[in-house]
N, C-alpha and C positions, 0 to 999 in steps of 0.2 A: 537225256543229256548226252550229247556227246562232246568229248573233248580231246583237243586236236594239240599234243605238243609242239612247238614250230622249233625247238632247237633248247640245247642244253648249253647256255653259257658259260660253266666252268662247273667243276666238282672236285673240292682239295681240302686239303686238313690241315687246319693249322691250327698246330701242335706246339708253339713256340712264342704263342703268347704268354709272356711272363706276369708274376702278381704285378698286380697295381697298372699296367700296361692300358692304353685305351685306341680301340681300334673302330676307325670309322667305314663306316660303307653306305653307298650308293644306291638307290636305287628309281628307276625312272617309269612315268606311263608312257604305252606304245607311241603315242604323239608327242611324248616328249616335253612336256608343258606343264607337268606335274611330279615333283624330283622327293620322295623321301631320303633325310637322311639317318642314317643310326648310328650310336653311337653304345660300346660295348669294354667297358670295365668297372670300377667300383660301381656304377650302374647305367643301365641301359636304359638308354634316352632314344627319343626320333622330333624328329621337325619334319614340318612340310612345308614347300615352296611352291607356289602353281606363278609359271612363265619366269617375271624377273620380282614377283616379293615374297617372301615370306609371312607364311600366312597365319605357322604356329614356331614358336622358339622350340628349343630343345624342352621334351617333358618324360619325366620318368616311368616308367613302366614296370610292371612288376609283383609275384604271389607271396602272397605272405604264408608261410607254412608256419607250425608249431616249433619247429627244429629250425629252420632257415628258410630265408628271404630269396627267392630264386627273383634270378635279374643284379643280384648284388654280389660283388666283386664276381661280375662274368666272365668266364674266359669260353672263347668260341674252339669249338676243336673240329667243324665240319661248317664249312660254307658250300651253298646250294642254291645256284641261280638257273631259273628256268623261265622261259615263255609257253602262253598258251590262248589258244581260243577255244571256248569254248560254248556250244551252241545247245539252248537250254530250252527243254518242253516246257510250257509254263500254260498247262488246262486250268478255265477259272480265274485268267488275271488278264491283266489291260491289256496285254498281246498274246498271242497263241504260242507264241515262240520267239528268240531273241539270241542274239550273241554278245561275246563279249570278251575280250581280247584281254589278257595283263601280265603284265612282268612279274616274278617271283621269287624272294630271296629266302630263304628257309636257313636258321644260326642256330645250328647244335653246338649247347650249348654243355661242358663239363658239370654232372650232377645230373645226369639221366632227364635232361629235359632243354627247352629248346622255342624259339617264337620265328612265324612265320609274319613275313612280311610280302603284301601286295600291292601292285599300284597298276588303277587302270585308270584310262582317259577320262572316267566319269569321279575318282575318289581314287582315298586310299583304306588300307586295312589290314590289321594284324591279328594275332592272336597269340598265346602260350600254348605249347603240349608238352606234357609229361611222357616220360614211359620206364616208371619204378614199377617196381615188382610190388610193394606195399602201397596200400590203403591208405589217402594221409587227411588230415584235417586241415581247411584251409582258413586261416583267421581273418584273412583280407587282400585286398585287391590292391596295388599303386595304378595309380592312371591318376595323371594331373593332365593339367593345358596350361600351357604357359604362349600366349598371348602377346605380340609384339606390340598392339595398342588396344586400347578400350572400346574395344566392337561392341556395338548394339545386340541384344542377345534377345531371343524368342522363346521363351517358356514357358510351359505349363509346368504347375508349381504343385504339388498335394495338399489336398483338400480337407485333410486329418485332422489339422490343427494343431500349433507348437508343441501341445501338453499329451498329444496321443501318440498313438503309433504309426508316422506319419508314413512308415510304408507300405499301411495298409489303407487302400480306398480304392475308387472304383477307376481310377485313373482316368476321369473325365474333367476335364476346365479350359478354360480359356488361357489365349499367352497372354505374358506381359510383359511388354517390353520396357527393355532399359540397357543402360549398357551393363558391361561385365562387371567392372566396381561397386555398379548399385545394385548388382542381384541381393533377393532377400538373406539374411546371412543364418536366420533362423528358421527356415523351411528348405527342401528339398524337392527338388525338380525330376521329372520323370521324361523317357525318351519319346521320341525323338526333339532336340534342342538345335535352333540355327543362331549362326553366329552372322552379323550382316560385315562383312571387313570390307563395303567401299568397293565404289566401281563397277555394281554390279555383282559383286563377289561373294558366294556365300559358302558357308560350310556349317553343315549338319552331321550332328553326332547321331547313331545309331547303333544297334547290335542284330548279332543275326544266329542262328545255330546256337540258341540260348536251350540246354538242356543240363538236367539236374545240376542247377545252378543258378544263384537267385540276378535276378535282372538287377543291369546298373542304371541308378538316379546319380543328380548332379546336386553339389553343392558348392557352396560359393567356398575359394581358395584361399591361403592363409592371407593373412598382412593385408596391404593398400595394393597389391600390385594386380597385374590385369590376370586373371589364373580362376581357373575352376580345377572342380577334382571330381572324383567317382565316389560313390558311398554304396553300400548294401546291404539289405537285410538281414539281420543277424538270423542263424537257424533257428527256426521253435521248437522251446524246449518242452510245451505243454500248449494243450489246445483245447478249447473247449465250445459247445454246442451256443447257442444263444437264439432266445426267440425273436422275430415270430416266425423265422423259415427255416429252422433248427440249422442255423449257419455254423458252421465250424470258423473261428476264431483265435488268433494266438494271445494267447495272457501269460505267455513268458518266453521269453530268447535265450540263448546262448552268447556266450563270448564270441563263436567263429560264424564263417557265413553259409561252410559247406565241408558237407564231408565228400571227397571225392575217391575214387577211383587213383589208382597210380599210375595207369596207363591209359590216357584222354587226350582228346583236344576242349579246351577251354574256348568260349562263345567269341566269336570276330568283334571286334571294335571296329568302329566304321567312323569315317571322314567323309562323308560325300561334297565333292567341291562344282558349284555348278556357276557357269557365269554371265548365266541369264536365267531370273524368277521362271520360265517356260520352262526351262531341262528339269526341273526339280519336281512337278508331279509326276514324273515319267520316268524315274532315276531310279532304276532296277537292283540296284547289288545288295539291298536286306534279299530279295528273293535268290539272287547268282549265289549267294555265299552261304544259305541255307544247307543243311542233306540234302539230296535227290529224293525223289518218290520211294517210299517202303512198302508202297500198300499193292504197287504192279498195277493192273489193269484197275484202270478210274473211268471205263465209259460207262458206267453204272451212277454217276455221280449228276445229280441233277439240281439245275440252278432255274432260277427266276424272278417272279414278285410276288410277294407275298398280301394278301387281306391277313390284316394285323389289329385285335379289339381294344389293346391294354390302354393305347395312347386315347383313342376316344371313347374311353371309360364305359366298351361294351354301348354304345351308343346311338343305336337306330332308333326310328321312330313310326308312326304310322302304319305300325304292325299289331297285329292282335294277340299279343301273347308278351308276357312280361319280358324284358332283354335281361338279360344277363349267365352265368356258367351255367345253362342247359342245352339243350337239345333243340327246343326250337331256334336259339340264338345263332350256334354254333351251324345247323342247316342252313340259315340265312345268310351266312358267310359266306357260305361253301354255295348257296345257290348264287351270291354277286359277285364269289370267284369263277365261277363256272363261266356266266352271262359277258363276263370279261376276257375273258383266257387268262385266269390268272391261276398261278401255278399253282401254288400254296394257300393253305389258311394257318397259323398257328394259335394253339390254345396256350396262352398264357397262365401267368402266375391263377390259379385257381383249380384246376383240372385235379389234383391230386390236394389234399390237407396238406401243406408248406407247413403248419406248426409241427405234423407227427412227423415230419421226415423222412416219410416211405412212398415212394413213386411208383411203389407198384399195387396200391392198393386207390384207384379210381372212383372219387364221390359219386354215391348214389344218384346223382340229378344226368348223371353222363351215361350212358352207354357208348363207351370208346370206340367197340366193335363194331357197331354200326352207323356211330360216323363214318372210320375209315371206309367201307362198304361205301355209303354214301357218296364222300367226295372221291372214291374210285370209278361210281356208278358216271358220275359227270366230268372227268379225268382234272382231279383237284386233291391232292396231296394232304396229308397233314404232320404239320409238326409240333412237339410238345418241349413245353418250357419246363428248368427245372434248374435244382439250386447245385451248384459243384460237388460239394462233399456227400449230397445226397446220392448224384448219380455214383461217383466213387464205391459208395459203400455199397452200393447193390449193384457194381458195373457189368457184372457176365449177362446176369439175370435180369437187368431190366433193358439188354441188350440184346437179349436172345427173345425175350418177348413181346415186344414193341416192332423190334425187326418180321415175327413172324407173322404180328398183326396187319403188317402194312404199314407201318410209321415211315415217313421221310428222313426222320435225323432230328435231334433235338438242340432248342437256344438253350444254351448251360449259362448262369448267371451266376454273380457275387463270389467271386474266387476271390476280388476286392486284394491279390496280394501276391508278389510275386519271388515270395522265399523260395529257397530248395525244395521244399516240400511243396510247393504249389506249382510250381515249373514240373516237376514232374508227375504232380496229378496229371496236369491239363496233358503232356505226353502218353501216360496210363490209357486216358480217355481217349485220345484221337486213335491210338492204337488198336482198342478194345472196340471203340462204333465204325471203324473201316472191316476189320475183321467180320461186325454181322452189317455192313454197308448201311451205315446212320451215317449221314453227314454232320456238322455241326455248325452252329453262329454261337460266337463264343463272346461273352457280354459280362460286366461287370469285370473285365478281364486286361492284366496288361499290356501294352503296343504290343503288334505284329513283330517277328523274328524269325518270320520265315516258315513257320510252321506249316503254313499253305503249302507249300513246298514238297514239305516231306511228309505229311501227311494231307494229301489234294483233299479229302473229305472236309479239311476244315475249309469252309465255304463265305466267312465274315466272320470280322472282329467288331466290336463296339472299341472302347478305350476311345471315345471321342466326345466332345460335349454336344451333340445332337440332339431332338427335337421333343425328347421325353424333358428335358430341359425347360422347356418353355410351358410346361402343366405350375412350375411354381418360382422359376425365376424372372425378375422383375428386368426392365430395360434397360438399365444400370449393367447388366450385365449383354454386352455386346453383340448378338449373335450374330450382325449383319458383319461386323468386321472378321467374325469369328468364321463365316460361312469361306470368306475368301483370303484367310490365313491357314487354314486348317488345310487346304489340298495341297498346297506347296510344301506344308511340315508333316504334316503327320500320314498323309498320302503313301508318301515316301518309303513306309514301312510298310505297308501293306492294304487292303481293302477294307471300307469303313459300312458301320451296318450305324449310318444318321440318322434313319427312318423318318423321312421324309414323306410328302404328298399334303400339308393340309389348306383346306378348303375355304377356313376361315384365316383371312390374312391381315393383319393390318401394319398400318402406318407409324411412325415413330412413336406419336404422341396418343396414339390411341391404344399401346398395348397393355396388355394386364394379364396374369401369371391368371390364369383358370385352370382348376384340376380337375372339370367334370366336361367343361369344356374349349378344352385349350386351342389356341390359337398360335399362328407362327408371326415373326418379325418378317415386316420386308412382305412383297406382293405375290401375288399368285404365280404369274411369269418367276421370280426365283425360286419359289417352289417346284415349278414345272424343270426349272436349267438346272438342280438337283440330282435328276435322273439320269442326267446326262455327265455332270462335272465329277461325281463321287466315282471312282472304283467302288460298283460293291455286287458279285455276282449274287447274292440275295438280296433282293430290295424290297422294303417293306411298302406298304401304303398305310401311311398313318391314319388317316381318316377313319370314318363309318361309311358304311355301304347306301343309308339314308345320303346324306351330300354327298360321293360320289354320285350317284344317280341323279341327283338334283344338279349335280356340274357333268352332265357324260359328256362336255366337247374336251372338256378338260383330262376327265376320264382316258379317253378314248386316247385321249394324245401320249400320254403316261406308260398307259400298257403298250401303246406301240415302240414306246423307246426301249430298244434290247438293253439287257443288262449281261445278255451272256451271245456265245458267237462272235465276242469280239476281233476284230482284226487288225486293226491300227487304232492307236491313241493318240493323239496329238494337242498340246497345247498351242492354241494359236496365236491368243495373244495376254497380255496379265503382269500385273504388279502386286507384290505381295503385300498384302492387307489392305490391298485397294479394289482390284478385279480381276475376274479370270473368265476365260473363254476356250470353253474345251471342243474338241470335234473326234470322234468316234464313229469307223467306217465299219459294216459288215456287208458284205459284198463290195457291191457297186453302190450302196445306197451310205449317206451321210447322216450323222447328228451331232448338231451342233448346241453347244447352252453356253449360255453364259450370265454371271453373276457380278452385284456388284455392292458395297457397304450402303454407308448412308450417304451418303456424296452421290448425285446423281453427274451420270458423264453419257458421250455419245459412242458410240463403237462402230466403226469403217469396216463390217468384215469383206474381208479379199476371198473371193470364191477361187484360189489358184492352187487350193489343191486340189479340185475337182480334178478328173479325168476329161478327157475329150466328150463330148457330144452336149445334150439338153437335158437338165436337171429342172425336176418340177419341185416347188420347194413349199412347205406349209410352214409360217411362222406364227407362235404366240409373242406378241411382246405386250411392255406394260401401255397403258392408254393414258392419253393427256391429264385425265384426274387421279393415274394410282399414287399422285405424291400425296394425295389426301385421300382418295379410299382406293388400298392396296387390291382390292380385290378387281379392278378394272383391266380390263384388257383388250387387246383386237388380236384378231386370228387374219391373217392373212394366205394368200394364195398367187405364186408367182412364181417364172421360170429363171432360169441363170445359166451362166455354162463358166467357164474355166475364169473368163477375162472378167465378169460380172464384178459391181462392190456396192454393198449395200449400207446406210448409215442406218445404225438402231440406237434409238435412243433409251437408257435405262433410269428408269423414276430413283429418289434415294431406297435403298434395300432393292432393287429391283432386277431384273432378269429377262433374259431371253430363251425361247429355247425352239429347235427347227429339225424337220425333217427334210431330205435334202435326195430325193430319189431318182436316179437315170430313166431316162421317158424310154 
């Protein structure tokens, strides 16, 4: 990163705000189009305004301590306004690199502490810092939204249930929308949340630089009025193991949400304001607002796709040897990752006994050693699944062992919780597998905040409702809408590990929740556009290695779509929870997908980002019968240049998706 101050707009003290006094200040993004204001006495308020309305009223801000309320009766004794740009590496995400330009207002605040205020042309954002000399306890958080009208709101809600501990789950569902008035009043929403305010106008809540300190969920705000607020998990006061994957679990709270540090900054609050569904899978500032890299040199860090057994339940056929956690199975992997050029194989839940809780003691049916050997012998990686608390308790030593094995880095699963203590597990761990250079896909785990960031080894997150989804939930539960709501919201934070690829596809009316052999909603071709519309520099192939091979044109197409080397992203065209169309360049060559719900539509795409000259273009799209059997398709073959525009028509649940290479 580097960062480029352009000028220091003032630096003075004022020391002369008296009790009870209320002092407002200004502050604007570089284009001018997006204006915070704040407000700073009995308590510190901000509003935002993007062009000429108002987008949020004044809402209160502000830490609850044991001894006093910082943000209440504030008096500012140091105001601090600065610009900057600044120009940020970003190995491992939708671009290789990016800028970003914002105004800055920084209010020291009387009582050793103080909130930063940012505004750039894409959003706003603030944060609290402290800087006491003591240790304090923090009881809770103020953050409202106060809302000038009853916006339409986009949620995923926790999956817990009323009667449990709704902070704890694996942070995966669908939105629901409603407006602000009818959020549920008795559940709790998890980040990232969009608000639609008309016009095209949206703003999404997010956080970023979220360390030791428990992540903020949304609940619905007091009275009839249009207002949300912030809630968070109270600290665990007691924890306890539970089978079958000796999960560590909290079976008691505390009154506060965090014991803090006296000299910190506290996790960024985000506003991202975008005013077209397009800017918004592409809206950068969870990663800009992150720490920078801690780990130094990351060309060691390696990304791809992955042959992946769990989704198709260990499922080849037409082999002579039983499938499942051995050695013949696990070689057959590695031989159809090989025959692919596929990066990786991971050995899933099974590889180690999940009930005893020790990862480093490998069932007898495996020889790990020479696996790894193996898929080194054919240049195929392996990586090993395993449960949070587990890797925690054995962190050095199942790090320093696996590491000297040859392991690639390991999927950490069911953290299912995003208290004090589990924010800074998952820091522990990113720390500890950069140090012996494990990457990680971190699963069962909550949104992105940046961690990619400051530790690059983290390589994917789950926290999405993805395709392991479809082994037991029924059509009722939306995935086609979900497929093209989910990159415009949850995109937003970070890269998603949906594990995609399957083979078996069907049609509306023909789907069914199979656990042994599951199937996806919506046609092959959106399966295919998948590959292309997620961020996700790990990407799995859900399938078996049997249909793979019985689909290799389909195959074929899959692994040629990079998931890493990226160099521009762009959204080309999309309405949220209706359809998207994404196009990702690496060199001079194109890929294009696109998806779409259950509503079938046509898509005009305009070849005008192309560069100059002759493009030869491969497309999959859906075929005149995938509205009734999803697995239909044509594969085309044809050239294009700049001025080119092609009409593609997408089946309901359907998809496109294209390679797009300079002749």
């Amino acid at each position: 990163m580097k960062m480029k101050p352009l000028f220091i707009l003032s630096l003075c003290c004022l020391c002369l705000q008296a009790f009870g006094e209320e002092y407002t200040y200004r502050l604007a993004s570089p284009d001018k189009n997006l204006e915070v204001n704040i407000s700073v006495g009995q308590k510190i308020t901000y509003s935002v305004r993007h062009k000429d309305r108002v987008l949020l009223n004044a809402s209160p801000i502000g830490l609850v301590f044991l001894d006093r309320t910082l943000g209440a009766d504030a008096k500012v004794i140091r105001k601090k306004e600065s610009s900057f740009t600044e120009d940020i590496q970003s190995p491992h995400y939708r671009v290789p690199s990016f800028t970003v330009t914002y105004n800055e207002l920084d209010l020291k605040m009387k009582g050793n502490y103080g909130v930063v205020f940012r505004a750039y042309n894409e959003g706003m954002a603030y944060r609290f810092y402290t800087t006491m000399k003591d240790s304090v306890i923090v009881e809770d958080e103020i953050a409202s939204f106060n809302f000038p009208e009853n916006y339409t709101s986009y949620m995923a809600y926790s999956t817990a249930g009323v009667k449990s501990d709704q902070y704890a789950m694996a942070f995966q569902n669908t939105y629901t929308v409603s407006t602000v008035k009818e959020a549920e009043a008795d559940n709790i929403a998890f980040l990232p949340i969009t608000l639609d305010c008309g016009d095209e106008v949206k703003m999404t809540l997010l956080e970023s630089d979220l360390e030791s300190y428990p992540g903020m969920f949304i609940e619905k705000g007091n009275g009839e009025s249009c207002s949300l607020k912030a809630t968070f998990a109270r600290y665990p006061k007691a924890l306890k193991r539970f089978p079958p994957r000796a999960m560590t679990k909290v079976v008691e709270r505390s009154d506060y949400i965090a014991k803090a540090a006296g000299k910190r900054n506290y996790p960024w609050r985000i506003w991202a304001v975008t005013e077209k569904d397009t800017e918004m899978p592409v809206n950068n500032l969870v990663y800009a607002l992150a720490s920078p890299n801690r780990i130094g040199d990351c060309s060691w860090i390696k990304t791809g796709k992955v042959a992946w057994e769990w989704w198709n339940d260990w499922g080849i056929s037409g082999v002579g040897f039983k499938a499942g956690i051995n050695m013949d199975t696990y070689k057959h992997y590695i031989d159809f990752a090989a025959e692919n050029g596929i990066e990786f194989v991971v050995l899933d839940e099974g590889w180690y006994n999940p009930a005893k809780g020790d990862m480093l003691a490998v069932i007898p049916e495996l020889n790990l050693e020479e696996l790894v050997r193996y898929g080194k012998s054919k240049g195929v990686d392996l990586i090993l699944w395993t449960v949070f608390n587990v890797l925690d308790e054995q962190l050095e030593e199942a790090c320093r062992k696996y590491s000297a094995m040859g392991i690639s880095g390991f999927k950490v699963d069911f953290l299912d919780r995003d208290d004090q203590t589990a924010v800074e597990m998952a820091c522990r761990i990113a720390e500890m597998t950069a140090k012996y250079r494990l990457t990680l896909d971190l699963h069962g785990f909550y949104k992105p905040t940046g961690m990619n960031r400051t530790y690059p080894n983290v390589i994917n997150y789950e926290s999405v409702f993805g395709m392991e989804e479809m082994k037991w939930s029924t059509v009722d539960r939306d995935m086609m809408e979900y497929d093209v709501t989910m990159p415009y919201i949850r995109m937003m934070a970070g890269p998603v590990d949906y594990t995609p690829g399957a083979m078996r596809n069907a049609a509306k009316r023909d789907f069914k929740p199979i656990y042994h052999n599951p199937m996806s909603q919506g046609t092959r071709c959106h399966q295919l556009a998948a590959y292309v519309v997620h961020d996700s520099p790990l990407t799995m192939l859900a399938d078996n290695p049997t249909i793979y091979r019985k689909e290799q044109e389909c195959t074929d197409f899959i692994v040629g779509m990079p998931n890493k080397g990226i160099d521009e992203t762009r959204i080309l065209q999309g309405k949220l929870g209706e359809f998207i169309v994404t196009a990702r360049r690496t060199g001079s060559a194109w890929y294009v997908g696109g998806m779409t719900d259950w509503t079938p539509r046509s898509v005009t795409l305009d070849f005008s980002f192309l560069g100059e000259g002759t493009y030869d273009v491969i497309l999959f799209r859906d075929g005149i019968n995938a509205d009734r059997q999803a697995e239909d398709y044509v594969k085309e073959a044809f050239s294009v240049t700049s001025t080119s525009r092609k009409n593609i028509w997408l089946a309901p649940g359907g998809g496109f998706a294209m390679s797009v290479v300079k002749r």
